[in-house]
N, CA, C and O atoms as CSV, one atom per row, in Angstrom:
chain,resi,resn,atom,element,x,y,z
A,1,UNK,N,N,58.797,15.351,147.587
A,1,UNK,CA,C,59.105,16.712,147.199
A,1,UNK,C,C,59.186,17.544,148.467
A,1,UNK,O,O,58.169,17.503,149.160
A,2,UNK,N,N,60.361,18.420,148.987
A,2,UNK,CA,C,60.432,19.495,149.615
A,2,UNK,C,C,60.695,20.593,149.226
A,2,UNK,O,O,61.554,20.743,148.357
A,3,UNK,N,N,60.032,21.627,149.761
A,3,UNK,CA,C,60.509,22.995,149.540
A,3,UNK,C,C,60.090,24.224,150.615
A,3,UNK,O,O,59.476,24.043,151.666
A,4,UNK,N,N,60.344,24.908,150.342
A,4,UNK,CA,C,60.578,26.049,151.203
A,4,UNK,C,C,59.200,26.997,150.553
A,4,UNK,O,O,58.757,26.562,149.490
A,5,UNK,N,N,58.714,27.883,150.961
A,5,UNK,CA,C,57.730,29.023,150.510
A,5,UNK,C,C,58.932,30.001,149.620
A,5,UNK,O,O,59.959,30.492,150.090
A,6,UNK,N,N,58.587,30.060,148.657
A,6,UNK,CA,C,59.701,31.203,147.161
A,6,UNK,C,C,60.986,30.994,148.249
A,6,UNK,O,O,61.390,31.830,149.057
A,7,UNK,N,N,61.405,29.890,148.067
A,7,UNK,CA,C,62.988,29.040,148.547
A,7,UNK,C,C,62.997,28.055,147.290
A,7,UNK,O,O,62.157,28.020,146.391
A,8,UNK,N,N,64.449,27.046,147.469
A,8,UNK,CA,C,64.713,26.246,146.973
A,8,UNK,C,C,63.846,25.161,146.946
A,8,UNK,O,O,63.205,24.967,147.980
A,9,UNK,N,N,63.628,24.207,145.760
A,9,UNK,CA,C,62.975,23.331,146.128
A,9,UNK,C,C,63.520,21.804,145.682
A,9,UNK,O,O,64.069,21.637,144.593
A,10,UNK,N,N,63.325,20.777,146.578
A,10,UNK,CA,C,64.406,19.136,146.485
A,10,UNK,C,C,62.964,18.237,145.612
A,10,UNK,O,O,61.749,18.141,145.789
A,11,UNK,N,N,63.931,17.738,144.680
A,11,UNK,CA,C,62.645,16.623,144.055
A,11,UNK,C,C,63.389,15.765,143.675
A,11,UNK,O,O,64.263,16.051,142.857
A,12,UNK,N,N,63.197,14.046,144.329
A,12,UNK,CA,C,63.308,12.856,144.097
A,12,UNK,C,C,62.554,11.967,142.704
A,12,UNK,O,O,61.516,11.304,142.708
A,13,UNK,N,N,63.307,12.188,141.807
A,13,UNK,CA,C,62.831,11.328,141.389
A,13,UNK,C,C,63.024,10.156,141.026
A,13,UNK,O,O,64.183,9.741,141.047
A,14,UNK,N,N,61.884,9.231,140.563
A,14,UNK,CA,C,61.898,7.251,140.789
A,14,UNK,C,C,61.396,6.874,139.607
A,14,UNK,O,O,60.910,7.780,138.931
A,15,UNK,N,N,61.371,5.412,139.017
A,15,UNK,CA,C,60.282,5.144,138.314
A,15,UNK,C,C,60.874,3.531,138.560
A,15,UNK,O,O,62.000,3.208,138.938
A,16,UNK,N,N,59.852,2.755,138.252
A,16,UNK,CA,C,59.551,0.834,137.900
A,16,UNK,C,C,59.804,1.230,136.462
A,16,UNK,O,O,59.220,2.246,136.085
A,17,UNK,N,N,60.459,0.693,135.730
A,17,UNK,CA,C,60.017,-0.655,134.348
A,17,UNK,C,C,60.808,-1.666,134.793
A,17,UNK,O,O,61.804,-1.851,135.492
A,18,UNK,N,N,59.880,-2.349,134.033
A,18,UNK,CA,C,59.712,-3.619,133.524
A,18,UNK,C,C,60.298,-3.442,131.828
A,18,UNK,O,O,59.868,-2.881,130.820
A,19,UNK,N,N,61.557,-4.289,132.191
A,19,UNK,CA,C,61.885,-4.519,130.641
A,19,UNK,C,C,62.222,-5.714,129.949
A,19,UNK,O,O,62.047,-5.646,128.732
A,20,UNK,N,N,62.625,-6.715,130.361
A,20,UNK,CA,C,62.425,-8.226,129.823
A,20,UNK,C,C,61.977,-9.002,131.189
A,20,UNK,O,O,62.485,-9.298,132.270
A,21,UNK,N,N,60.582,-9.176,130.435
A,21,UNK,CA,C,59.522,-10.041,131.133
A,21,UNK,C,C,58.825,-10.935,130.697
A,21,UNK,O,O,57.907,-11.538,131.253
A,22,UNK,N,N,59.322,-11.068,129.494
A,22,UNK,CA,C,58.389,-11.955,128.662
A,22,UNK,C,C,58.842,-13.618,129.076
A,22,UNK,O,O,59.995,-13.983,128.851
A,23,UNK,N,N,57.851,-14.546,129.680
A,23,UNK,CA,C,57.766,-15.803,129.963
A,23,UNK,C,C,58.074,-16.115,131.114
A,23,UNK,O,O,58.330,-17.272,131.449
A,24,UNK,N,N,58.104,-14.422,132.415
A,24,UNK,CA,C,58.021,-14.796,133.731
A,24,UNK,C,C,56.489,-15.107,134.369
A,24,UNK,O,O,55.543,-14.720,133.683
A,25,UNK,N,N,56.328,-15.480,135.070
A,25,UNK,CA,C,55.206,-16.234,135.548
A,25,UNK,C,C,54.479,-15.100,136.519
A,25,UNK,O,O,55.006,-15.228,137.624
A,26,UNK,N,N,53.802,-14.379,136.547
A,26,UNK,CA,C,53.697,-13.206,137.706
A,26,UNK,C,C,52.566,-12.906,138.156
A,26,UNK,O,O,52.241,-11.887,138.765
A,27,UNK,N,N,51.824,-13.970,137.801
A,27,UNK,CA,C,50.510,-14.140,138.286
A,27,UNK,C,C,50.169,-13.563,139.758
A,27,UNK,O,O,48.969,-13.364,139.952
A,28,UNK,N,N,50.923,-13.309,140.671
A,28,UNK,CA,C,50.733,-13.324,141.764
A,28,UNK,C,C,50.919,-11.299,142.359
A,28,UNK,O,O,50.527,-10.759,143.394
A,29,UNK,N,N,51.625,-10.751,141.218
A,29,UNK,CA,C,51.465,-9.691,141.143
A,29,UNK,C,C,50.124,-8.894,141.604
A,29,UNK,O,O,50.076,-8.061,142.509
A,30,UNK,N,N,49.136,-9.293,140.856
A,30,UNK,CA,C,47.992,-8.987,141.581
A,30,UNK,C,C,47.425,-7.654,140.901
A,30,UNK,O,O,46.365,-7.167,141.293
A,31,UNK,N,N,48.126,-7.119,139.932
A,31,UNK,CA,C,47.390,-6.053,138.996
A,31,UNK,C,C,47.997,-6.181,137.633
A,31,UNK,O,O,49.006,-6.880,137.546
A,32,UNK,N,N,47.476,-5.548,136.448
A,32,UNK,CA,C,48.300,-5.860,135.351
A,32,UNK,C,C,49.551,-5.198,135.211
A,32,UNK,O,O,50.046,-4.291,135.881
A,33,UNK,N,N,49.899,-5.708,134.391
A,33,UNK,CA,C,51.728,-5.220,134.081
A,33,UNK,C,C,52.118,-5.529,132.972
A,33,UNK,O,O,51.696,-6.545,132.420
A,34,UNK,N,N,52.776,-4.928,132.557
A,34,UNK,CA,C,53.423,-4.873,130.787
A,34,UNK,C,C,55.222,-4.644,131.267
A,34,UNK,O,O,55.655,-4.148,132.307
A,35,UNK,N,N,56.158,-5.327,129.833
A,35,UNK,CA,C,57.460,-4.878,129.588
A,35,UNK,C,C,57.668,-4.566,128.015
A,35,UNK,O,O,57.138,-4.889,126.952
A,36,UNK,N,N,58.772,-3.732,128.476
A,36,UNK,CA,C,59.300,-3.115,126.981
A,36,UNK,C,C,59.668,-4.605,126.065
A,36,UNK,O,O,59.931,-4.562,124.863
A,37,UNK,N,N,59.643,-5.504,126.623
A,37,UNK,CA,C,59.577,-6.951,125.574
A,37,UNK,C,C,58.447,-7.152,125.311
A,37,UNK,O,O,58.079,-7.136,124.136
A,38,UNK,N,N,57.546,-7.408,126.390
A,38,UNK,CA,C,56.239,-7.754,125.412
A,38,UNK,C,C,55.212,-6.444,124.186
A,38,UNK,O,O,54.628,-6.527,123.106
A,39,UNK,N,N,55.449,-5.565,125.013
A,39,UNK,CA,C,55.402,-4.080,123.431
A,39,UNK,C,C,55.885,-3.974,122.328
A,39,UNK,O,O,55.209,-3.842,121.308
A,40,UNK,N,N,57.479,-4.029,122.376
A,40,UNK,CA,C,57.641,-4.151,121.685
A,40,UNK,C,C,58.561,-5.129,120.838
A,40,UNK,O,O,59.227,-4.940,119.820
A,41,UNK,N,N,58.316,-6.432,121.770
A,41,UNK,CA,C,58.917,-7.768,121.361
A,41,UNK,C,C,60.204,-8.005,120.636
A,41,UNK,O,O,60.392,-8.560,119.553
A,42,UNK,N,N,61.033,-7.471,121.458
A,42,UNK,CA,C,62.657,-7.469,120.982
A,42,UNK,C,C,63.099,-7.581,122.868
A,42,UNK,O,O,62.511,-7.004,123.782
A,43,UNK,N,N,64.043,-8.314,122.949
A,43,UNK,CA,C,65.140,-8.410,123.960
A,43,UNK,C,C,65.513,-6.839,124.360
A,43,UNK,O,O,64.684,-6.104,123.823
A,44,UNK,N,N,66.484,-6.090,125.125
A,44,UNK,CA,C,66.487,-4.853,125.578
A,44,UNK,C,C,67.837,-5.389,126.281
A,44,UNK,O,O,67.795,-6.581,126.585
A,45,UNK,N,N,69.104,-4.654,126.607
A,45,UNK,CA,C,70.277,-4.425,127.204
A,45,UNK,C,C,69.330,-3.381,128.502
A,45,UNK,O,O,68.538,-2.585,127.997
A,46,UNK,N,N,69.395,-3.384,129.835
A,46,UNK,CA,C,68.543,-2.982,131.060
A,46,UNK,C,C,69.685,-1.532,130.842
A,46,UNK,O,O,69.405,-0.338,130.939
A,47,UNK,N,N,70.899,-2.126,130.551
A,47,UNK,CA,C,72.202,-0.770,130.988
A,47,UNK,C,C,71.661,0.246,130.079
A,47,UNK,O,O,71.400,1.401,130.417
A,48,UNK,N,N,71.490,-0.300,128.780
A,48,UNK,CA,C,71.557,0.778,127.807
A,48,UNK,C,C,70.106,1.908,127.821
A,48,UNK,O,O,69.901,3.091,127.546
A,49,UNK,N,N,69.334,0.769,128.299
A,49,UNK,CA,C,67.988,1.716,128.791
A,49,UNK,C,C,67.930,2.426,129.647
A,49,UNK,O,O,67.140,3.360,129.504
A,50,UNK,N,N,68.486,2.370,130.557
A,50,UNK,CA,C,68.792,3.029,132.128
A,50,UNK,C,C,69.772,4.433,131.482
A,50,UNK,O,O,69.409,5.606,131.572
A,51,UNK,N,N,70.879,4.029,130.927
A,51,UNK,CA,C,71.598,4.559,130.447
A,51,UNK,C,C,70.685,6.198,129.482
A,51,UNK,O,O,70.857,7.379,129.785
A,52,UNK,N,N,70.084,5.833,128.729
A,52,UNK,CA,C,68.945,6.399,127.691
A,52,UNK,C,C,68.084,7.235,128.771
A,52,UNK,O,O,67.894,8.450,128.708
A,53,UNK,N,N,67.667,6.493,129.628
A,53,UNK,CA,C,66.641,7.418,130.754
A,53,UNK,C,C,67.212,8.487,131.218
A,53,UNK,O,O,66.732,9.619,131.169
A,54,UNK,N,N,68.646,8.058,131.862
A,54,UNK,CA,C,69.623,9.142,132.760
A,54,UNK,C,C,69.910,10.338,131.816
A,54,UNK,O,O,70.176,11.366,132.439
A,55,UNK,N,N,69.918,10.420,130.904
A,55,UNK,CA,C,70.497,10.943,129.850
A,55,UNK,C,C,69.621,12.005,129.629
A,55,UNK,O,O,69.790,13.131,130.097
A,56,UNK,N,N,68.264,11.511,128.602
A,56,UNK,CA,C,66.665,12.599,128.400
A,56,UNK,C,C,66.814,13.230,130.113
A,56,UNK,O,O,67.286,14.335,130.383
A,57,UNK,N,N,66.268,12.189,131.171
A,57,UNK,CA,C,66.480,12.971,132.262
A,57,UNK,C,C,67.239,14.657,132.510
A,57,UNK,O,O,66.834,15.811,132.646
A,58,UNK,N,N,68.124,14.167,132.478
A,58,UNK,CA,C,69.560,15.154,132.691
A,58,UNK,C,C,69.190,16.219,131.481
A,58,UNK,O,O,69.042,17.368,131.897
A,59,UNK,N,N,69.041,16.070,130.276
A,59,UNK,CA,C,68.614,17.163,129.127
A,59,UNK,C,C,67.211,17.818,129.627
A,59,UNK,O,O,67.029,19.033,129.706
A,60,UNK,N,N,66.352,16.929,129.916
A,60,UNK,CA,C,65.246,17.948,130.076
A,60,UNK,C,C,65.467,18.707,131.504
A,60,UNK,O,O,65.352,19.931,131.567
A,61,UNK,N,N,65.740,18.040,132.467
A,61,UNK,CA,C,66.495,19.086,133.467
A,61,UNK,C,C,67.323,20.368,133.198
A,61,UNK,O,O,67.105,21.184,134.093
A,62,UNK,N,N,67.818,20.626,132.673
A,62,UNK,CA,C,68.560,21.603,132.032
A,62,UNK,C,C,67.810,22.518,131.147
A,62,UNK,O,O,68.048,23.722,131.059
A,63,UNK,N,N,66.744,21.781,130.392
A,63,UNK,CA,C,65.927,22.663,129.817
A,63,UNK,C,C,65.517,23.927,131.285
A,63,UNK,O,O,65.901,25.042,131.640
A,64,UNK,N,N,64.376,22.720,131.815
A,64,UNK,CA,C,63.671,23.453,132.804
A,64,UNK,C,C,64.491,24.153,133.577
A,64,UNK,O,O,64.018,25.153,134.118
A,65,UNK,N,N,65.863,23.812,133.809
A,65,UNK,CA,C,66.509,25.509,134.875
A,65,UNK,C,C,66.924,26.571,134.160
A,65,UNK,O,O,67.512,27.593,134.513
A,66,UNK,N,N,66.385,26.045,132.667
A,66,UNK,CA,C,66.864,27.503,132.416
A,66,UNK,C,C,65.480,28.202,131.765
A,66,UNK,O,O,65.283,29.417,131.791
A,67,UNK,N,N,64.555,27.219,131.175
A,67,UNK,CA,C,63.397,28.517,130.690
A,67,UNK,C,C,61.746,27.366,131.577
A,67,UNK,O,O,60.634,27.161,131.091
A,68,UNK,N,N,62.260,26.944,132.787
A,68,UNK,CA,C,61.039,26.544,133.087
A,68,UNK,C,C,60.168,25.617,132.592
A,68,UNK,O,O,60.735,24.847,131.817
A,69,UNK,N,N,58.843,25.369,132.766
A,69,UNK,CA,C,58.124,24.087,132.737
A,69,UNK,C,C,57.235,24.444,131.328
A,69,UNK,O,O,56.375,23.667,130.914
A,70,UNK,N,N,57.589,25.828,130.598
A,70,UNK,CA,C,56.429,26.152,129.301
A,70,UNK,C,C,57.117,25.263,128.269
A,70,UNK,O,O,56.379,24.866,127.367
A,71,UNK,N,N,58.518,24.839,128.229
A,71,UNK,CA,C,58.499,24.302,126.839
A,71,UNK,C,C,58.196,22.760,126.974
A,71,UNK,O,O,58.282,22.052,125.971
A,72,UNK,N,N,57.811,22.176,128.310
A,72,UNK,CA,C,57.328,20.994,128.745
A,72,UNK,C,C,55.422,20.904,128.477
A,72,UNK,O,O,54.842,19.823,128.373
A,73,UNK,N,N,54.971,21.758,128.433
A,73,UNK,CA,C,53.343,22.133,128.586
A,73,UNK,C,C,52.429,21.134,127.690
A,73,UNK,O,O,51.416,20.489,127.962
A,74,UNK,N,N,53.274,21.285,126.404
A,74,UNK,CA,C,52.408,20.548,125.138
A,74,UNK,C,C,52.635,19.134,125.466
A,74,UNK,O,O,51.698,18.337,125.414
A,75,UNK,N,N,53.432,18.893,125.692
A,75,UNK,CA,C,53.884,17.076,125.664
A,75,UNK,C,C,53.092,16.549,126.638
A,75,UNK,O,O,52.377,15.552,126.538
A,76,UNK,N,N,53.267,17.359,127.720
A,76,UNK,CA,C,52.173,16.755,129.123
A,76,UNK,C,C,50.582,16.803,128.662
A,76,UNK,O,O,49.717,16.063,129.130
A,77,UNK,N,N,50.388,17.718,127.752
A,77,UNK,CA,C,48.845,17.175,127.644
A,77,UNK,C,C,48.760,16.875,126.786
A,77,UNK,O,O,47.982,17.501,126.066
A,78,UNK,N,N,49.569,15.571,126.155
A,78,UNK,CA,C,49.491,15.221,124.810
A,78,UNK,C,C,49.577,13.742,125.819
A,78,UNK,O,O,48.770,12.827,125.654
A,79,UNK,N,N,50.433,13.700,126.630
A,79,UNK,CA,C,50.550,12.238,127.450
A,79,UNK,C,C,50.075,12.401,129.143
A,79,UNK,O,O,50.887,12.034,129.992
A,80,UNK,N,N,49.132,12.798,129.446
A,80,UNK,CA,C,48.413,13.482,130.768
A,80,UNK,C,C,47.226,11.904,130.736
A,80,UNK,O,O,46.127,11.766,130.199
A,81,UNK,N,N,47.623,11.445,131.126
A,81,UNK,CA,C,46.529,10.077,131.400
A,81,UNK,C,C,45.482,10.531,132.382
A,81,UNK,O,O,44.373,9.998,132.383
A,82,UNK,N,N,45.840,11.635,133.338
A,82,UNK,CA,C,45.044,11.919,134.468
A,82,UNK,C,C,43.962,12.565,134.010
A,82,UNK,O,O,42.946,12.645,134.700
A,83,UNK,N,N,44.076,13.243,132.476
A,83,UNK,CA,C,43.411,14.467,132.854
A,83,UNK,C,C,42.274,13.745,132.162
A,83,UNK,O,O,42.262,12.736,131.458
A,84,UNK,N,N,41.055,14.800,132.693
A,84,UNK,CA,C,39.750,14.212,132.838
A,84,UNK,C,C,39.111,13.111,133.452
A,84,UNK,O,O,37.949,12.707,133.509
A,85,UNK,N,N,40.171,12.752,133.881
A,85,UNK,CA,C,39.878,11.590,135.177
A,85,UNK,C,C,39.580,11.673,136.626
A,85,UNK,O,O,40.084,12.611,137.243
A,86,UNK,N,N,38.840,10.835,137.246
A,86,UNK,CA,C,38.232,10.954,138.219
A,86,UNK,C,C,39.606,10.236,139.245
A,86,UNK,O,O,40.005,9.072,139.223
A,87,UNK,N,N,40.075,11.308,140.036
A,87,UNK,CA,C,41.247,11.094,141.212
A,87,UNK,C,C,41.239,10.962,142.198
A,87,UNK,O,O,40.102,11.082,142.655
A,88,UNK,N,N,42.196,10.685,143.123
A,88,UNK,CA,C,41.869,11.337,144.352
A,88,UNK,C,C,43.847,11.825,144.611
A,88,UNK,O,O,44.764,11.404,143.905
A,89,UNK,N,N,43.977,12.736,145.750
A,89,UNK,CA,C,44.823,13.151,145.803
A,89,UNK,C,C,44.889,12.991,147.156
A,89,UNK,O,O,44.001,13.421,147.893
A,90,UNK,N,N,45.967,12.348,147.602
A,90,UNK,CA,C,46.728,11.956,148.856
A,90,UNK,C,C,47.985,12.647,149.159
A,90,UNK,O,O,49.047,12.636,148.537
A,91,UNK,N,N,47.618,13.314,150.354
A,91,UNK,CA,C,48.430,14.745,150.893
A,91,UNK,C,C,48.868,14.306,152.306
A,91,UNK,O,O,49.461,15.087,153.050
A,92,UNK,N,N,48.583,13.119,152.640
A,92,UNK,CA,C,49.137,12.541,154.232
A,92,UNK,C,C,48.354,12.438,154.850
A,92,UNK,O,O,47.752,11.374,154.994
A,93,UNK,N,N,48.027,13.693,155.544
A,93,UNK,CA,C,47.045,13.529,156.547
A,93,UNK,C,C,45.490,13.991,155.856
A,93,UNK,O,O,44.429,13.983,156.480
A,94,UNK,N,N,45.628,14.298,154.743
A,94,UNK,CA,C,44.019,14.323,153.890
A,94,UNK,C,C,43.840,13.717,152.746
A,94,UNK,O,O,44.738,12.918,152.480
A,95,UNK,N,N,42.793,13.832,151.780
A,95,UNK,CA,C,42.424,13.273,150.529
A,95,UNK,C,C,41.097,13.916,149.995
A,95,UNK,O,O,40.003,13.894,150.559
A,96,UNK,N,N,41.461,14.573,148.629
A,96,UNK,CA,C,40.900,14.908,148.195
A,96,UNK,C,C,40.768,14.384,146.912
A,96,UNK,O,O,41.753,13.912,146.345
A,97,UNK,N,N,39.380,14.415,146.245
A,97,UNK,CA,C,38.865,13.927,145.178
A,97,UNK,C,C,38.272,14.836,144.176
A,97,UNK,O,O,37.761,15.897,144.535
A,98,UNK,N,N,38.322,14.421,142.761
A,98,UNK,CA,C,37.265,15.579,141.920
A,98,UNK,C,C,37.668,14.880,140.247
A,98,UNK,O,O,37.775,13.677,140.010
A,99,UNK,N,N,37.780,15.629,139.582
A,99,UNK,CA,C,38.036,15.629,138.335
A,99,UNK,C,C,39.482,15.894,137.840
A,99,UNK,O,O,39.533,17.124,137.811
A,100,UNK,N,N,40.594,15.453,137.464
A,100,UNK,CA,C,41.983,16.207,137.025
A,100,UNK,C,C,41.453,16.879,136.088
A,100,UNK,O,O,40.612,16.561,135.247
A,101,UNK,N,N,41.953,17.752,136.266
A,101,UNK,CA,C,42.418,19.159,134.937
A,101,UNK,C,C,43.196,19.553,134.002
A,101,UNK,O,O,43.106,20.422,133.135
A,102,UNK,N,N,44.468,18.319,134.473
A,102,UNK,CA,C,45.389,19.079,133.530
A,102,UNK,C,C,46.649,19.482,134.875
A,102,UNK,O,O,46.617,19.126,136.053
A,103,UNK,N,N,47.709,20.351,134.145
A,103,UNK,CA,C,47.945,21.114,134.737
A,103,UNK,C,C,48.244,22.506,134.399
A,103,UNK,O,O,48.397,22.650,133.186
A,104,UNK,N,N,48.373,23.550,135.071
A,104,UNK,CA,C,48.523,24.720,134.988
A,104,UNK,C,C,50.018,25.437,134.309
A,104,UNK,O,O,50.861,24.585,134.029
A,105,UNK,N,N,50.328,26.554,134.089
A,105,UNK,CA,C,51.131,27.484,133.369
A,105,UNK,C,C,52.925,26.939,134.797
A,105,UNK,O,O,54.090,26.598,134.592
A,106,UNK,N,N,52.171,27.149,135.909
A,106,UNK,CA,C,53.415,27.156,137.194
A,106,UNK,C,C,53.457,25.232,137.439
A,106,UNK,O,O,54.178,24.894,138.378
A,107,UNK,N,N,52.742,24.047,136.660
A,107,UNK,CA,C,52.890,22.923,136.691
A,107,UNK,C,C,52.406,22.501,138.290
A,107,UNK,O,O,53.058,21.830,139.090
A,108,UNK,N,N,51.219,23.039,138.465
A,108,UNK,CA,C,50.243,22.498,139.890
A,108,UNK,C,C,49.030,21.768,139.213
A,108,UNK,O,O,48.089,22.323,138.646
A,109,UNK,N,N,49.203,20.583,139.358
A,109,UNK,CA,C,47.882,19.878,139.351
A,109,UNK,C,C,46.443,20.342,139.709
A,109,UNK,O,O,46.052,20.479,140.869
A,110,UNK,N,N,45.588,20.604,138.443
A,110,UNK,CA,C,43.687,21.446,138.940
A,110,UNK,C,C,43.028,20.217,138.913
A,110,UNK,O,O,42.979,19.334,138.057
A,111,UNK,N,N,42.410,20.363,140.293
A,111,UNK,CA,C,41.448,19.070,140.814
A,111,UNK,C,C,40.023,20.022,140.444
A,111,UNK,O,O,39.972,21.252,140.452
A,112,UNK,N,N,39.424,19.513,140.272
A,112,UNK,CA,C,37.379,20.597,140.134
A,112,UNK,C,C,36.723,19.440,140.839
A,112,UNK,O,O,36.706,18.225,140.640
A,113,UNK,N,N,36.254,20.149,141.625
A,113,UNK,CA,C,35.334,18.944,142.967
A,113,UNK,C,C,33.971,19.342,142.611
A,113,UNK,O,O,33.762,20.212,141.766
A,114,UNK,N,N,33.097,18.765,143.196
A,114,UNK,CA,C,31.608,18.570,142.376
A,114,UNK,C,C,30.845,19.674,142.356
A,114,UNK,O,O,29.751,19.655,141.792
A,115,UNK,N,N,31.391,20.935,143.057
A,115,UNK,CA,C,30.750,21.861,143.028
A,115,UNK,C,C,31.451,22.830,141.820
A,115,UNK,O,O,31.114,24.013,141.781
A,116,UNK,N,N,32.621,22.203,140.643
A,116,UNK,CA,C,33.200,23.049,139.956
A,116,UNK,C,C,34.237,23.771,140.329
A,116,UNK,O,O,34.712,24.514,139.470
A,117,UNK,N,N,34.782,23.754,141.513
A,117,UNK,CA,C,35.718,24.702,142.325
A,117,UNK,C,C,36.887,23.573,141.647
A,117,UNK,O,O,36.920,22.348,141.533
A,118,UNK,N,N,37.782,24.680,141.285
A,118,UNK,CA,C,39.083,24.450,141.557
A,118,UNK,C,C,40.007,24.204,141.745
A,118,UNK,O,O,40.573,24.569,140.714
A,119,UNK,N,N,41.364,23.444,142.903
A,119,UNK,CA,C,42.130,23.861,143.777
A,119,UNK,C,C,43.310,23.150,142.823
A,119,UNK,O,O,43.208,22.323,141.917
A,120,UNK,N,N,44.432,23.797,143.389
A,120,UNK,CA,C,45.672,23.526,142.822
A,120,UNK,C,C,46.438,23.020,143.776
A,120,UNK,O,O,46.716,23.551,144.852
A,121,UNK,N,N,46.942,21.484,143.180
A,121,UNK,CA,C,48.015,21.247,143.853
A,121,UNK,C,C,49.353,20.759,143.625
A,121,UNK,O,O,49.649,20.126,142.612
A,122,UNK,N,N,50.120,21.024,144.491
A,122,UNK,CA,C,51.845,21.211,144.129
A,122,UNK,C,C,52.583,20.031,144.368
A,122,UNK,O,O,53.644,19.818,143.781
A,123,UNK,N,N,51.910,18.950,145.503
A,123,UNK,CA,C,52.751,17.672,145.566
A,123,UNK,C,C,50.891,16.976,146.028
A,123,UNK,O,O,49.791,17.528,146.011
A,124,UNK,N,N,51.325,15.592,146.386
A,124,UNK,CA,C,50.426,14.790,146.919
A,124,UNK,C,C,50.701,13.351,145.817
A,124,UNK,O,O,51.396,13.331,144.801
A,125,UNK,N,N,50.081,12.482,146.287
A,125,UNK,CA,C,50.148,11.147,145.574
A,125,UNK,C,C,48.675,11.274,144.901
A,125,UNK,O,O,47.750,11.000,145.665
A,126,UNK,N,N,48.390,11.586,143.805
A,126,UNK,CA,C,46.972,11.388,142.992
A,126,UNK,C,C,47.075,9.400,141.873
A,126,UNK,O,O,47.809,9.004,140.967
A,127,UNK,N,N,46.238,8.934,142.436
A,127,UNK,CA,C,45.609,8.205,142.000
A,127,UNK,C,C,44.021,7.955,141.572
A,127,UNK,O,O,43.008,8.392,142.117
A,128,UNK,N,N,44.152,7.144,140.469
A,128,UNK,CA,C,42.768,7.372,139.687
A,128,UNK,C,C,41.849,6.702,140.899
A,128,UNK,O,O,42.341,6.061,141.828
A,129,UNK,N,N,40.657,6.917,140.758
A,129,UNK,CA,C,39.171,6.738,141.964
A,129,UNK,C,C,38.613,5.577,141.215
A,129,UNK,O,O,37.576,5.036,141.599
């Protein structure tokens, strides 16, 4: 993520699935892993899924440039895996840890560190502790 202080701001976005995996051998992976075959045990066309992603993508984009991140609010803390979880947040050259919160009204991640404080943040890599 780049941006400017109340400027424009650039956001990349990525994601992994895994969608027919069922009877590869992947032991060597080294953490667990799931595919949209073994969930929900039907075969999958990769195009038509990709296809399906680009698509919601592109619609909810359009939402958000035109009325922002409030009509996104409910869904995220309906599917927020972070929140109430113990994190840490990787900012490059620091790391900070605490509790997730959720996120806020402007969509900044609230960390509360052991003293209850606070802080909001706008990018960083948060992984669970």
């Amino acid at each position: 993520l780049m941006a400017e202080a109340n400027g424009n701001c650039t956001a990349i976005i990525s994601m992994g699935l895994n969608i027919n995996m069922k009877g590869c051998d992947l032991k060597s992976v080294g953490q667990p892993w799931t595919s949209l075959e073994h969930v929900l045990e039907e075969k999958f066309d990769r195009n038509i899924v990709v296809a399906r992603i680009i698509h919601s993508l592109l619609t909810g984009m359009a939402v958000f440039h035109e009325k922002g991140i409030a009509p996104f609010l409910s869904a995220w803390k309906r599917y927020d895996l972070l929140e109430n979880q113990k994190i840490s947040i990787n900012r490059g050259k620091e790391v900070r840890s605490g509790i997730a919160r959720g996120i806020n009204e402007r969509g900044y991640l609230q960390l509360e560190d052991d003293a209850g404080t606070v802080e909001l943040f706008s990018y960083g890599d948060a992984t669970l502790s």
